[in-house]
C-alpha positions as CSV (number, residue, x, y, z in Angstrom):
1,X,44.6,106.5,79.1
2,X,47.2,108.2,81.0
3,X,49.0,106.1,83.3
4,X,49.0,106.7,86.9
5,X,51.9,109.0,89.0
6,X,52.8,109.3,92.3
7,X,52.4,112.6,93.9
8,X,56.1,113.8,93.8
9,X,56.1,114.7,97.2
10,X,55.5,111.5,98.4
11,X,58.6,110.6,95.9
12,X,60.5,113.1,98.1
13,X,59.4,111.6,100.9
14,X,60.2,108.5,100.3
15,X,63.8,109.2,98.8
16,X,64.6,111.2,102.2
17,X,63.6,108.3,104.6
18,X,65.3,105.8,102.2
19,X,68.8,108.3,102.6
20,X,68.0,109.1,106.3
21,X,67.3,112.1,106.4
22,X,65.0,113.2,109.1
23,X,62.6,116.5,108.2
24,X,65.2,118.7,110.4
25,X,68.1,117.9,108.4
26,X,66.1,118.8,105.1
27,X,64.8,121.6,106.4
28,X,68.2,123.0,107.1
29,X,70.0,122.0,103.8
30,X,67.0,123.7,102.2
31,X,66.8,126.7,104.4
32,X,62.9,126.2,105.4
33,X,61.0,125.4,108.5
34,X,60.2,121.6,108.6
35,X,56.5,122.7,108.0
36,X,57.4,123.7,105.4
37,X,59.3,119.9,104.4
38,X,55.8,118.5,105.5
39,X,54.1,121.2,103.1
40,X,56.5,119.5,100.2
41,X,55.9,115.8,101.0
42,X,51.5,116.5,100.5
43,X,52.6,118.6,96.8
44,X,51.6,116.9,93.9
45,X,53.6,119.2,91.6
46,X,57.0,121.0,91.7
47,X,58.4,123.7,89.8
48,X,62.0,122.9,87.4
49,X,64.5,124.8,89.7
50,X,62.9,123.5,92.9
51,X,62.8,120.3,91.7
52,X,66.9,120.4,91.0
53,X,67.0,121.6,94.6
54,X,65.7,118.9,95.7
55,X,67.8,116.2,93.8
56,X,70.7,118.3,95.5
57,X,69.8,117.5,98.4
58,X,69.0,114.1,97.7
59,X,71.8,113.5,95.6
60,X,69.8,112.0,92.8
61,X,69.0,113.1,89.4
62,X,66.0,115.2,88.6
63,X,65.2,112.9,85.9
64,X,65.1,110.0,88.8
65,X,62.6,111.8,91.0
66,X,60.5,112.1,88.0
67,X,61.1,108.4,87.0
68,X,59.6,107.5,90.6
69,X,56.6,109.4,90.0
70,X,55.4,106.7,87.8
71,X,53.1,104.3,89.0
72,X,54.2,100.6,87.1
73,X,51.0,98.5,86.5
74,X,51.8,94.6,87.8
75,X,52.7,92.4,85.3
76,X,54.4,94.7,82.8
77,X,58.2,95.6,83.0
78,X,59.0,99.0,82.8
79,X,62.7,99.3,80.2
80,X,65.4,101.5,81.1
81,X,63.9,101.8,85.1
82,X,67.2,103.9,85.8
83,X,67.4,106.2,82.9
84,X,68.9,108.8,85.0
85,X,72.5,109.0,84.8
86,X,72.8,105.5,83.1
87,X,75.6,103.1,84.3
88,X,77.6,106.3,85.6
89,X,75.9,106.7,89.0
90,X,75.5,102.9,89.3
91,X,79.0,102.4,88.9
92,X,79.5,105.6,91.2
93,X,76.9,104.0,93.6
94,X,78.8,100.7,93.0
95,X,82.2,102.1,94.3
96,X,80.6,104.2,97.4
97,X,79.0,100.8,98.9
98,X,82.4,98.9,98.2
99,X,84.6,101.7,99.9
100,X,81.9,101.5,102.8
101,X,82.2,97.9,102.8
102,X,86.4,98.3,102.8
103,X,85.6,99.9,105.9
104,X,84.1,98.4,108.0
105,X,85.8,95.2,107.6
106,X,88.7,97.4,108.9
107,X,86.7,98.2,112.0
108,X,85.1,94.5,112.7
109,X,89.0,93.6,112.2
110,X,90.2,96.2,114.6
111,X,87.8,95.0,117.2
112,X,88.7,91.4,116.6
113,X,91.7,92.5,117.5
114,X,90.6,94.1,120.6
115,X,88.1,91.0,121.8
116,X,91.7,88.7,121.8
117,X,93.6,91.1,123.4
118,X,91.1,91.5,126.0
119,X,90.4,88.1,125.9
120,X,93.9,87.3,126.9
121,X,94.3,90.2,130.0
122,X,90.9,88.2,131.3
123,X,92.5,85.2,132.6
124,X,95.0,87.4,134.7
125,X,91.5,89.5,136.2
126,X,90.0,87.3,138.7
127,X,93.5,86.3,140.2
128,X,94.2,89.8,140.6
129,X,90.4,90.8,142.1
130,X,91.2,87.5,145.0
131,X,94.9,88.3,145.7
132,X,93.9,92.1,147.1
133,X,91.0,90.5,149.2
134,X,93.2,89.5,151.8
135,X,94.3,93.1,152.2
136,X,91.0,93.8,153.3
137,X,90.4,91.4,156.0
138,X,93.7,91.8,157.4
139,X,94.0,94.6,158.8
């Protein structure tokens, strides 16, 4: 009994949402209409070089996109899920999400920052907005 796959354009599919990409993007980093995108995500079979295309774009592995074509049956473990590019692109993924994470710590720092500056012109404001009143019923 042959196990059960996943159309590999619903694989496609669902490695572009997971990335973001919306049909527009992929149809211009491929250099077809988004039909044509649509077209891919109903295909139940891709040719090799077409195939390498899309990992490309996806920046996956061919060998991943075919390892999510698999169906796993409940209950049973599948070994070596993420036999495409072993501990490398883990490690590779490992260090992208870190440097993102570097980040943006920067940037929740930086707007600390700029919450207790503003913070601290605040109590100064309302002073200011009730000292010019006066100019305005004067005259």
């Amino acid at each position: 009994m042959e196990p059960q796959k996943k159309p590999i354009g619903l694989v496609i599919k669902e490695l572009s949402e997971e990335k973001g990409f919306k049909v527009k993007t992929l149809s211009q980093l491929k250099g077809i209409t988004p039909q044509a995108v649509h077209d891919v995500f109903k295909r139940s079979s891709i040719g090799t070089n077409e195939l390498d295309e899309w990992a490309t774009i996806l920046e996956v592995s061919p060998g991943y996109i075919l390892e999510k074509t698999k169906v796993k049956e409940e209950g049973i473990k599948v070994k070596d899920e993420i036999s495409f590019g072993g501990d490398s692109y883990l490690m590779r993924r490992l260090a992208d999400l870190e440097e993102m994470v570097h980040f943006l710590k920067g940037q929740v720092s930086e707007k600390d920052s700029m919450i207790r500056f503003l913070q601290g012109k605040s109590g100064s404001v309302p002073l200011a907005r009730f000292a010019a009143l006066p100019l305005f019923f004067c005259g």
